[in-house]
C-alpha positions as CSV (number, residue, x, y, z in Angstrom):
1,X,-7.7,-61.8,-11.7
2,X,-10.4,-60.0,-13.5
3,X,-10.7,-60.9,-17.3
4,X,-10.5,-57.3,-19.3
5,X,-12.9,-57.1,-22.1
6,X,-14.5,-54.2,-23.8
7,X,-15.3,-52.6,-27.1
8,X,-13.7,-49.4,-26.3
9,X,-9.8,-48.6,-24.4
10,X,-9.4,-50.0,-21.7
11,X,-9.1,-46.5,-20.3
12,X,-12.0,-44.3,-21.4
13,X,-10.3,-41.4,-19.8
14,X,-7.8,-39.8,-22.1
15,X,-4.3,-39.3,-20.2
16,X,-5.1,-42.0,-17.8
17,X,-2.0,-43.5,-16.6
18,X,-0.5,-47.0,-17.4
19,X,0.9,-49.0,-14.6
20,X,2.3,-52.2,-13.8
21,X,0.1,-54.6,-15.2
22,X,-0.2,-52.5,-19.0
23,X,3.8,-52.6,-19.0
24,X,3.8,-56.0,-18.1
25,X,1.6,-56.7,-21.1
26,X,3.9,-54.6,-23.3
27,X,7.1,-56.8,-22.5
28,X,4.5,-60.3,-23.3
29,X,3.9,-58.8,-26.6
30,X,6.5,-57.8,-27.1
31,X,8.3,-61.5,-27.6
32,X,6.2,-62.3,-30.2
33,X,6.7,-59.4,-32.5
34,X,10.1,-59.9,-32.0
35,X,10.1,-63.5,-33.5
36,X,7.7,-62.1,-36.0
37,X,10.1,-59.9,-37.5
38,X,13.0,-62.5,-37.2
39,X,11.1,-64.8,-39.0
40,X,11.7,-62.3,-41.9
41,X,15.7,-63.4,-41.9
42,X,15.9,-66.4,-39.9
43,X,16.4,-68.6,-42.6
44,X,19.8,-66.9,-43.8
45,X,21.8,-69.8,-42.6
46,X,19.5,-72.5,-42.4
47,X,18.7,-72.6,-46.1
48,X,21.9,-74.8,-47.2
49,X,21.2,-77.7,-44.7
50,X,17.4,-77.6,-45.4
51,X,18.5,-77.6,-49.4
52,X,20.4,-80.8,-48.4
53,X,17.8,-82.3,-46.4
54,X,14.9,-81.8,-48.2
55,X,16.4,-81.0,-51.8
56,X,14.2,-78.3,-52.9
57,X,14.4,-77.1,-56.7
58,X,15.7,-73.6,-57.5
59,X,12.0,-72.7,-57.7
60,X,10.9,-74.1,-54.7
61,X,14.1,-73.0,-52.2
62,X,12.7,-69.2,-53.9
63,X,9.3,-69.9,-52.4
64,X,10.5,-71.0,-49.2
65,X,12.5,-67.6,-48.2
66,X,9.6,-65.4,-50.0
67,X,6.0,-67.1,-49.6
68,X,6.3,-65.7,-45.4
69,X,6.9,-61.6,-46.6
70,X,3.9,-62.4,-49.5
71,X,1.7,-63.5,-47.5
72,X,2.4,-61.7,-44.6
73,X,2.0,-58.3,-46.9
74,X,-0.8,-59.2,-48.6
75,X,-3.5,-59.6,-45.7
76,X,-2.1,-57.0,-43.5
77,X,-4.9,-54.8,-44.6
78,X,-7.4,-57.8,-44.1
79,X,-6.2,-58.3,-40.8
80,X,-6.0,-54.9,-39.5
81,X,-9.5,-54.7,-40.6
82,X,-10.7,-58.1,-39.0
83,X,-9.2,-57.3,-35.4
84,X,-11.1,-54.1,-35.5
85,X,-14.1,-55.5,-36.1
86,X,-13.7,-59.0,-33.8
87,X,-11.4,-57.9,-31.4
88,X,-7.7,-57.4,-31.7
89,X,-7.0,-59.4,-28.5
90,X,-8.8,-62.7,-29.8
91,X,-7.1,-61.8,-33.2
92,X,-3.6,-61.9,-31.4
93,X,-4.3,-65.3,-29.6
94,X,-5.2,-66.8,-32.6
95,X,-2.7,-65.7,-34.8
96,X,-0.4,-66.8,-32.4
97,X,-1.6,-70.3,-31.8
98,X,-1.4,-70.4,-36.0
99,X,2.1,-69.1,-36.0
100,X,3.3,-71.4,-33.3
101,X,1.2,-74.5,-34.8
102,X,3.1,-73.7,-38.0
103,X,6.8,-73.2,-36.4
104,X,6.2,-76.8,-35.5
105,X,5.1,-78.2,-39.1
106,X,8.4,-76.6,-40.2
107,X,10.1,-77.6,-37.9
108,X,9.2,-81.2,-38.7
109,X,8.5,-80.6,-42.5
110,X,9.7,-83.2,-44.8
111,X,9.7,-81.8,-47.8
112,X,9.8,-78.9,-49.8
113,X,6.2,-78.3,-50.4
114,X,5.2,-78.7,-47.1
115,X,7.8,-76.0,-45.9
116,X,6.5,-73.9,-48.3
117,X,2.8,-74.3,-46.5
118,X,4.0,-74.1,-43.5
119,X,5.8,-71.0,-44.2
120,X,2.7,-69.5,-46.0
121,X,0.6,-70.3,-42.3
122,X,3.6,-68.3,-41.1
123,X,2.7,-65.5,-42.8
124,X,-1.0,-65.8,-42.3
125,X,-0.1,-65.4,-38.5
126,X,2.5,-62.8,-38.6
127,X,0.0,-61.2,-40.2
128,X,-2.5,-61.3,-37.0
129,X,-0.1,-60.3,-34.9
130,X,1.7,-57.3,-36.4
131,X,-1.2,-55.1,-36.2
132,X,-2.9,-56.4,-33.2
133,X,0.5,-55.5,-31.6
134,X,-0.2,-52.3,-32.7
135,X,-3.6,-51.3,-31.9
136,X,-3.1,-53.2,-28.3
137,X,-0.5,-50.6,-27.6
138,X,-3.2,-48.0,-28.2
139,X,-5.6,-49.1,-26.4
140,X,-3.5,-49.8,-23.3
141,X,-1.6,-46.7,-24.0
142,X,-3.7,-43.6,-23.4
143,X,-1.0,-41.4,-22.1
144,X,0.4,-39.6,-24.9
145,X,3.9,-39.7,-23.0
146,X,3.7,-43.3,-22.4
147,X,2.4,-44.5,-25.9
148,X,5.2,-42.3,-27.5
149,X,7.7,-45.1,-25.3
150,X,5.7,-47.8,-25.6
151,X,5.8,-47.1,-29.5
152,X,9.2,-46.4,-29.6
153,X,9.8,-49.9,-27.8
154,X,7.9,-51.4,-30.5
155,X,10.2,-49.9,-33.3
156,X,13.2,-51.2,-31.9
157,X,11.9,-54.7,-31.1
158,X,11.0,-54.7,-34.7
159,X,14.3,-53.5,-36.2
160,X,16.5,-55.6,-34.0
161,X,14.3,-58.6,-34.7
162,X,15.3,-58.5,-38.9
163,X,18.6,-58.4,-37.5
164,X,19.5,-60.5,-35.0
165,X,17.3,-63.2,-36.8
166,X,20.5,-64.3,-38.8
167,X,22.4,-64.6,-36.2
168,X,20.4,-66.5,-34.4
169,X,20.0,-68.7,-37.4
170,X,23.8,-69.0,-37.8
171,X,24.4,-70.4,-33.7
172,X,21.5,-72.8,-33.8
173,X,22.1,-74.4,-36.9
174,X,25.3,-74.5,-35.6
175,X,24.9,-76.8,-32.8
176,X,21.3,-78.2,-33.8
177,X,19.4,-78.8,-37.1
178,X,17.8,-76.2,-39.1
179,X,14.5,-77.4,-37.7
180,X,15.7,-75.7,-34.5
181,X,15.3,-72.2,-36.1
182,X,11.4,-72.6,-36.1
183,X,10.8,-74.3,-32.7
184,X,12.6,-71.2,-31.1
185,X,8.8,-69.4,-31.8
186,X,7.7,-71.8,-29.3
187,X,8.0,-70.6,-26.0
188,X,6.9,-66.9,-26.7
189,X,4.1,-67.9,-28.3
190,X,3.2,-70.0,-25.7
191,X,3.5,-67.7,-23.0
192,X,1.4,-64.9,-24.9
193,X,-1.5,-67.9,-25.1
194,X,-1.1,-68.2,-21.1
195,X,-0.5,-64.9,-20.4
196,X,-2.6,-62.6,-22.7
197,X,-6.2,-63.8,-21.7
198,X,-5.6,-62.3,-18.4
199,X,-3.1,-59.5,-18.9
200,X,-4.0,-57.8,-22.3
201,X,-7.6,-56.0,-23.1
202,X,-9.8,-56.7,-25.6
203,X,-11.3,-53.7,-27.4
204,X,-12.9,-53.5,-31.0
205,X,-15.0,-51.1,-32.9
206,X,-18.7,-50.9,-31.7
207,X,-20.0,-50.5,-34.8
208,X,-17.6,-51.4,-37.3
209,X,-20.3,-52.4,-40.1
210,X,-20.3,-56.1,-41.9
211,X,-16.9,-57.2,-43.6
212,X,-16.3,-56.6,-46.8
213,X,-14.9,-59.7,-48.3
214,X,-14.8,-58.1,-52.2
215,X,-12.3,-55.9,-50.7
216,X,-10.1,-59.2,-49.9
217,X,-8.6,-60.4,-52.8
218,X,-8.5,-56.9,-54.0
219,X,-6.1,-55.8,-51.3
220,X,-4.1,-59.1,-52.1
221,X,-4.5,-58.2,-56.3
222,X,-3.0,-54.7,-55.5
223,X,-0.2,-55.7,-53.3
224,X,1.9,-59.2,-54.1
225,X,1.7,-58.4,-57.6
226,X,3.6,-54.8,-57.1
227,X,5.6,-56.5,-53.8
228,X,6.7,-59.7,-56.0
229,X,8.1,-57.2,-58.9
230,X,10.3,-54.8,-56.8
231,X,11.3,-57.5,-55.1
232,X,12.6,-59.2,-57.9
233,X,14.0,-56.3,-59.8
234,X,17.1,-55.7,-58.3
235,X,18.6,-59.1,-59.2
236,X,16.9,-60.0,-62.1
237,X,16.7,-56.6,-63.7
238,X,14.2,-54.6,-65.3
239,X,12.4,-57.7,-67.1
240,X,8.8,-57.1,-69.3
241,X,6.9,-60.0,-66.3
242,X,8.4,-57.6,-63.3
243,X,7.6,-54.8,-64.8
244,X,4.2,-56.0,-66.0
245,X,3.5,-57.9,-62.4
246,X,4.1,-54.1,-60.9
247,X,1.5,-52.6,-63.3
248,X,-1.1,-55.4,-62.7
249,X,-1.0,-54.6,-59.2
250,X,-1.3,-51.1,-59.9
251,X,-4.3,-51.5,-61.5
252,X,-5.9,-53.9,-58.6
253,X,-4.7,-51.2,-56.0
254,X,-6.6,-48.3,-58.0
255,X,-9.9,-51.3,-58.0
256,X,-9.4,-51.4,-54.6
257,X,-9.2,-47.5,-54.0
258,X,-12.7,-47.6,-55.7
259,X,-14.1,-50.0,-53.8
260,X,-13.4,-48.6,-50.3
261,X,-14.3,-45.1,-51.3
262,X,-17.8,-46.5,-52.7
263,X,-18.6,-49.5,-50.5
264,X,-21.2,-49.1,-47.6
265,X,-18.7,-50.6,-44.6
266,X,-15.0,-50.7,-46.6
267,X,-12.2,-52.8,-45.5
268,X,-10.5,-49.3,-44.8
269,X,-12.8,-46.5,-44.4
270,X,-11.4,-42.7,-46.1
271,X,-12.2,-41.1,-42.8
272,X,-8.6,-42.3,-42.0
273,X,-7.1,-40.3,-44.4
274,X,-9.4,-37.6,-43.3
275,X,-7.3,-36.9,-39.6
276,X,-4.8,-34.2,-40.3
277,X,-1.6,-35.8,-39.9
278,X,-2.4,-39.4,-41.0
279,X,-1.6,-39.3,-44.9
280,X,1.8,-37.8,-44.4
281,X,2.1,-40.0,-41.3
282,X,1.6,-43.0,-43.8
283,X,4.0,-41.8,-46.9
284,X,6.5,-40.6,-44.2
285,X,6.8,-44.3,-42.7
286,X,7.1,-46.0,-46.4
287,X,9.8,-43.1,-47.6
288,X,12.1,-44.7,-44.3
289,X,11.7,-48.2,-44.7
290,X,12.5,-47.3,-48.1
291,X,15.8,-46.0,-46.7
292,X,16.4,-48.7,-43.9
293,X,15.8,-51.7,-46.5
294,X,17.6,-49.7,-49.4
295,X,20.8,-49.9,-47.5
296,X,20.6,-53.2,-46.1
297,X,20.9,-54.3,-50.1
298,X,24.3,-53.0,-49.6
299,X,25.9,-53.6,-46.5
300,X,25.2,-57.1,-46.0
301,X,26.8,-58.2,-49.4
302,X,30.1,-55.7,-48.4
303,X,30.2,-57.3,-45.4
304,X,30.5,-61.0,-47.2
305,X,32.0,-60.0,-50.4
306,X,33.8,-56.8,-50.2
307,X,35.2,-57.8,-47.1
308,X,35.6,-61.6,-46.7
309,X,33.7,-62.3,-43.6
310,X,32.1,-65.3,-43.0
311,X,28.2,-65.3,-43.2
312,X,28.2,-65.8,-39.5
313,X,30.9,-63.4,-38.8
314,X,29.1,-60.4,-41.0
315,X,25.5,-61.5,-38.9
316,X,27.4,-60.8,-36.2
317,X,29.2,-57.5,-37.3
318,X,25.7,-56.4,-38.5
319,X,24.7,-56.3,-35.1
320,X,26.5,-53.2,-34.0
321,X,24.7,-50.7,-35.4
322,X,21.3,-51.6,-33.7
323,X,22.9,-50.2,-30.6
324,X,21.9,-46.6,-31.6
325,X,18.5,-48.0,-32.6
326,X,18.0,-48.6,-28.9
327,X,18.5,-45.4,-27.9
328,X,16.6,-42.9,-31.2
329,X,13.1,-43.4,-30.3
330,X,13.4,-43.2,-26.5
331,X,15.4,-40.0,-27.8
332,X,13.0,-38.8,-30.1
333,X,9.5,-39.5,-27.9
334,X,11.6,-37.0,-24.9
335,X,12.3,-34.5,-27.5
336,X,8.7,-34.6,-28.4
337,X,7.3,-34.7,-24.6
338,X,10.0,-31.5,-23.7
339,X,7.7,-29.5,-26.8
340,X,10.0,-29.7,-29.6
341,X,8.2,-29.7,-32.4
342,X,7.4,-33.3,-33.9
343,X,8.0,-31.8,-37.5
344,X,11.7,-30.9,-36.2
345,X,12.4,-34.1,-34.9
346,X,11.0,-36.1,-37.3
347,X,13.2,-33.7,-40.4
348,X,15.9,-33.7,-37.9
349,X,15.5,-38.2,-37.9
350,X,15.7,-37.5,-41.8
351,X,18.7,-35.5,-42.1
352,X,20.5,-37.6,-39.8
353,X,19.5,-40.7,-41.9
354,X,20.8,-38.9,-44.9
355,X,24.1,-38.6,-42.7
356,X,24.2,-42.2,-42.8
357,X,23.6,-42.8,-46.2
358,X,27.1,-40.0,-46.6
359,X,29.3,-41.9,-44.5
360,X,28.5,-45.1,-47.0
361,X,29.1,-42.9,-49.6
362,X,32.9,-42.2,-48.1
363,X,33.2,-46.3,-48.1
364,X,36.6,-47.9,-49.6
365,X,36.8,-51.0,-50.3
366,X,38.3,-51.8,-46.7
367,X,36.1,-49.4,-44.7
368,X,34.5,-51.5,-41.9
369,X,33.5,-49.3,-39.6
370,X,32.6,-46.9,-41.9
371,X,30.1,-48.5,-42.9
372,X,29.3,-49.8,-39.7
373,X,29.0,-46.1,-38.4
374,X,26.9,-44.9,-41.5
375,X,24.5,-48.1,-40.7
376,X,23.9,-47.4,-37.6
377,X,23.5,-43.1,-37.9
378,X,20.9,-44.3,-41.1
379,X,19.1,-46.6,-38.8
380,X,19.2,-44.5,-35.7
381,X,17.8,-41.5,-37.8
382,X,15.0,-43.8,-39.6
383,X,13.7,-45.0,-36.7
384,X,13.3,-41.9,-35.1
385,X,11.3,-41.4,-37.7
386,X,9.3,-44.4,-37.9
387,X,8.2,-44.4,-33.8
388,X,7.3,-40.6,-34.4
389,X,5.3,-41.3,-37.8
390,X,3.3,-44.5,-36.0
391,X,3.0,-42.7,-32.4
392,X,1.4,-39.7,-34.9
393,X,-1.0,-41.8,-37.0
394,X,-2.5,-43.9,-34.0
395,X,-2.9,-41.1,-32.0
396,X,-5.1,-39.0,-35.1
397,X,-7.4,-42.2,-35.6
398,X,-10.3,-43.0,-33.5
399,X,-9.1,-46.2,-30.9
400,X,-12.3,-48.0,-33.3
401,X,-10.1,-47.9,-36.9
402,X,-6.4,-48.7,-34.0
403,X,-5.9,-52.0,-36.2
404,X,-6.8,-50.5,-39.6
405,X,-4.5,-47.5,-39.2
406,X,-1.8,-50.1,-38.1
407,X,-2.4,-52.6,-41.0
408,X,-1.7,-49.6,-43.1
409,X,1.6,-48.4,-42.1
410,X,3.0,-51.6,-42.3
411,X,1.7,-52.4,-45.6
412,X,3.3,-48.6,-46.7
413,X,6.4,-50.0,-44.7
414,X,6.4,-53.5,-46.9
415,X,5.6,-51.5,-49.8
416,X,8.8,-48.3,-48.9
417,X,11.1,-51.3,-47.9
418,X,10.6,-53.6,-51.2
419,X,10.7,-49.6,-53.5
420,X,14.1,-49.2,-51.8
421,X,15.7,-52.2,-52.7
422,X,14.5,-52.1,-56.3
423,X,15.5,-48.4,-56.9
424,X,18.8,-48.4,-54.9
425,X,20.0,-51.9,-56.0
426,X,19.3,-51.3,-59.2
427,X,21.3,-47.9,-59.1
428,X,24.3,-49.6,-57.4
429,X,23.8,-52.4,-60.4
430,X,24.0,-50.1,-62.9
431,X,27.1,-48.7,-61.8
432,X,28.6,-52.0,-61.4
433,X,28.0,-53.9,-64.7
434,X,29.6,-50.3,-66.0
435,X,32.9,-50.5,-64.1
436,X,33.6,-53.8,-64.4
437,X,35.4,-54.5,-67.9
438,X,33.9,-55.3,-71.5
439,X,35.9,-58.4,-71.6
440,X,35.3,-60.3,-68.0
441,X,33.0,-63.1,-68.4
442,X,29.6,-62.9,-68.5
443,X,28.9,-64.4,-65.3
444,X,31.0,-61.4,-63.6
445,X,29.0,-58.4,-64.7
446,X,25.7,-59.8,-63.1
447,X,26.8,-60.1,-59.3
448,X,29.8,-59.3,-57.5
449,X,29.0,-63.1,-55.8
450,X,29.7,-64.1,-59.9
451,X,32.8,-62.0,-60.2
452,X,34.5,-63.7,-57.2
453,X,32.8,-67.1,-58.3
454,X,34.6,-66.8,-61.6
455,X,37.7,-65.1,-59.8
456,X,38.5,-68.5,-58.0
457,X,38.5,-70.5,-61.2
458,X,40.5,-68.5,-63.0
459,X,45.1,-68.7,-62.0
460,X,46.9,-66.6,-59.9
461,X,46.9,-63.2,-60.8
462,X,44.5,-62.6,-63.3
463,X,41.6,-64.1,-60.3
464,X,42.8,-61.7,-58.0
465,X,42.8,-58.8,-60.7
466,X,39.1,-59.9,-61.5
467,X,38.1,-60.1,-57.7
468,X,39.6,-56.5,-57.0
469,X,37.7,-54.3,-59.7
470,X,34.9,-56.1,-58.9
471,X,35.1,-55.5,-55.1
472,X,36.2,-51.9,-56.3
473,X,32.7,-51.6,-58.8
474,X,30.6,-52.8,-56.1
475,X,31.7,-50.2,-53.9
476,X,31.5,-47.6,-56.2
477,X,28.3,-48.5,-56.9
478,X,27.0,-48.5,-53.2
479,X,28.4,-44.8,-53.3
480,X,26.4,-44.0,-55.7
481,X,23.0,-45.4,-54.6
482,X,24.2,-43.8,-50.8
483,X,24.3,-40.5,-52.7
484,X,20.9,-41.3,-54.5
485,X,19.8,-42.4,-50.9
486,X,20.7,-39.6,-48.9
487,X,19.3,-36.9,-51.8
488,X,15.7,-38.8,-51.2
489,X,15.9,-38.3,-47.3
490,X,16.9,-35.0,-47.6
491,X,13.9,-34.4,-49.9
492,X,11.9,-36.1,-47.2
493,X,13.2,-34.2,-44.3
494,X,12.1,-30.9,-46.2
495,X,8.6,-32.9,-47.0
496,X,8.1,-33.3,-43.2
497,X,8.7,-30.2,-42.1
498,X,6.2,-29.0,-44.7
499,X,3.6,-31.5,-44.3
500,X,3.9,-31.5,-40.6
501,X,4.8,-27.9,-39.5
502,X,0.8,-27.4,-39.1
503,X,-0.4,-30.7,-37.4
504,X,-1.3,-29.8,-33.7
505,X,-2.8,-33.4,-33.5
506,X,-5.3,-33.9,-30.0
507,X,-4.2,-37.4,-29.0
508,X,-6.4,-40.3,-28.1
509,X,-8.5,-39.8,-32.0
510,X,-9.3,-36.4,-31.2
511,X,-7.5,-35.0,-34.1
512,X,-9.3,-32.0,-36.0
513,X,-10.3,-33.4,-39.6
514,X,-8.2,-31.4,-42.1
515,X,-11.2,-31.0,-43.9
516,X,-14.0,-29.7,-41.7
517,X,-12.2,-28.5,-38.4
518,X,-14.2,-31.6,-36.4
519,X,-12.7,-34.4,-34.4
520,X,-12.5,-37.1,-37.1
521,X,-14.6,-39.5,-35.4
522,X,-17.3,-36.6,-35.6
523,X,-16.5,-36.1,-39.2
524,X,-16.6,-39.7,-39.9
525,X,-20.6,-39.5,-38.5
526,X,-21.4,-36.3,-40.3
527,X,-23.5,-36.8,-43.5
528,X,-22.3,-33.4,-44.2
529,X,-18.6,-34.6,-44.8
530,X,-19.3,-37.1,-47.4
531,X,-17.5,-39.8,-45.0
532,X,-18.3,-43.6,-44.7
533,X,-18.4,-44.3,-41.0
534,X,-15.3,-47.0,-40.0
């Protein structure tokens, strides 16, 4: 079998048709990404025998679940960049011999700080392999009709992955020990090292211009700083460090804005932003992972704590509503393909979101599959949106700038995701310290885990009193943040429609720049358009 390599698609001609052997490829890559995103939750039931085991400090057990999203964040840009400009294949193969060497060194870790390192290589190769995925699909994909599927696949895989990664936690910790949560990387990875040389292409940008390192530890200065405060907002609060970590990385991101908009060959060159359809594409993407992520604040602690379920028993529960996520970008991409309008279907992904977010906002306190209904309409609806928003922004960008463009909406997506839990948690926080009663201890207006906490300590019926207004305040404060919620995707559905109506995007980077009516990679090479070539 023929070894494909080039620096351009592996199909020059636009509209070419996949076949076997590109599909083939899509299902090999298709492992990976999934472990990729389940690496995001996996450790959900593992954490309490790995606390016993190797006895991590409060600290240190923080680091362990974090350091993979930080990492993985921060050089998704770098990475994006780097596979453009080495090859996005050889990126995936080596991110995924780092992500499986490092599944094994947690596996086997004994003891905190090498967890923690392990964890961080973790990130370093989910990293590779998120936007290599990408870009892959782009290059393999030429057929507008077949990369909308193929992209919608990808959405799914990733969605699903988040959850079923805490299930998967719960059964094999289970029956094996929490090492066994790592090692399950193994065989994908492995078979993506075997298989990918031979089935997958290898494309780049031809003249991609030297690296920028400067731009490096800017794009890592802009984002953990703002990712770390969100992140830690909605249970800590509003505190001066999270609030000043959020403004330091402001100030690195508007560095780093310089610095590509000035630099000879930038780590993200403007032109992007240049293809009519790719900036809204990008804001789009990070308004629904705000959504998706928002929510998920919510429901998983109702499932526990509102309702009682085990952790294992609310994984599984939680699992329900990524049926419909199976079927809304398949959906979607045949809506699109039959010539409804991509602004309607991406405003009609919105509204039905927003749909979602009302039937939480109906929630009692013994609604389960109320909420397990508006989940799963808020996550069908969001990843409509999100297969639509990434089919539109790799098909505006020239095949060279595939893994930038990628790198991109995923770091919007960390960015949307990280915003949503802030701003609804802290919403839904608000409204909780405020129900629950001047005179319950302290302990009890922080968390509805410290209501019921304090709730069991305290006799007979003044516990259960204390456990049922603060069930009841929870609730009321997830209504509230599902009304904030749905409000915001309403506003985006109207955005879309605006900020979309007018994109008649030519696939296969053939979009007309917005600005000077050429195909952006024309525009990129024009000295007249003041545009640094990618």
């Amino acid at each position: 079998m023929t070894n494909p390599t080039s620096t351009t698609p592996a199909a020059d001609a636009p509209g070419a048709l996949a076949g076997r052997r590109e599909w083939t490829a899509l299902g090999v890559l298709m492992l990976p990404l999934l472990l990729v995103s389940m690496d995001v939750s996996v450790l959900y039931f593992a954490i309490p025998s790995i606390s016993a085991d190797l006895e991590p400090s409060g600290t240190q057990q923080l680091w362990i679940f974090d350091i993979y999203a930080f990492v993985l964040a921060g050089l998704l840009m770098t990475m994006g960049s780097l596979g453009d400009r080495i090859g996005r294949r050889k990126l995936l193969l080596f991110g995924a011999a780092a992500f499986g060497t490092a599944s094994v060194l947690a596996a086997y870790a004994n003891s905190a700080e090498m967890l923690i390192a392990a964890r961080a290589v973790l990130g370093v190769g989910g990293a590779t392999l998120m936007p290599s995925t990408m870009a892959i699909i782009r290059t393999m994909f030429t057929d507008p009709g077949q990369r909308a599927k193929a992209i919608g696949l990808w959405s799914g895989v990733m969605t699903g992955g988040i959850a079923l990664g805490s299930v998967m936690s719960g059964v094999l910790v289970q029956y094996f020990w929490w090492g066994s949560v790592f090692l399950v990387n193994l065989p994908a990875m492995a078979l993506l090292l075997v298989l990918g040389p031979f089935l997958l292409p290898e494309s780049r940008n031809p003249e991609p211009g030297r690296f920028d390192l400067p731009s490096v530890p800017l794009s890592m200065a802009a984002v953990l700083p703002v990712i770390y405060g969100i992140k830690e907002i909605p249970s800590e609060g509003w505190k001066t460090e999270y609030v000043v970590s959020v403004l330091v990385g402001l100030v690195f991101a508007a560095l780093f804005v310089h610095r590509q908009r000035t630099a000879k060959s930038p780590l993200i060159s403007p032109a992007l932003f240049r293809g009519r359809g790719f900036a809204p594409a990008v804001v789009l993407n990070l308004i629904s992972s705000f959504g998706m992520l928002g929510s998920a604040f919510f429901t998983t602690q109702y499932l526990q704590s509102v309702l009682g379920k085990s952790s294992l028993a609310a994984a599984l529960w939680s699992l329900l509503p990524t049926v419909l996520v199976g079927v809304a970008a398949p959906v979607s991409a045949q809506l699109v393909q039959k010539g409804v309008h991509r602004a309607h279907v991406v405003s009609g992904g919105f509204v039905v979101a927003a749909l979602g977010y009302g039937l939480l906002a109906l929630a009692g306190t013994d609604s389960l599959w109320l909420v397990l209904a508006g989940a799963g309409v808020l996550a069908s609806g969001i990843v409509t949106v999100m297969s639509q928003m990434m089919d539109l922004a790799l098909g505006t960008v020239p095949v060279g700038n595939a893994g930038s463009a990628a790198s991109l909406l995923e770091t919007g997506a960390e960015f949307g995701g990280a915003l949503g839990m802030a701003v609804l948690g802290s919403i839904g926080t608000a409204v909780y310290r405020h129900d629950i009663p001047a005179g319950a201890p302290a302990a009890a207006h922080e968390t509805l885990g410290g209501a019921l906490a304090v709730a069991g300590r305290l006799p007979g019926d003044a516990g259960q009193a204390l456990a049922g207004v603060a069930r009841e305040a929870f609730t009321h404060g997830m209504q509230a943040a599902a009304v904030a919620g749905a409000v915001l995707l309403l506003g985006a559905a109207a955005l879309a429609a605006a900020s979309l109506r007018k994109v008649a995007v030519r696939e296969d980077g053939d979009a007309p720049d917005a600005g000077t009516g050429k195909p952006l990679e024309a525009a990129a090479s024009d000295p007249g358009t003041g545009l640094t070539p990618a």
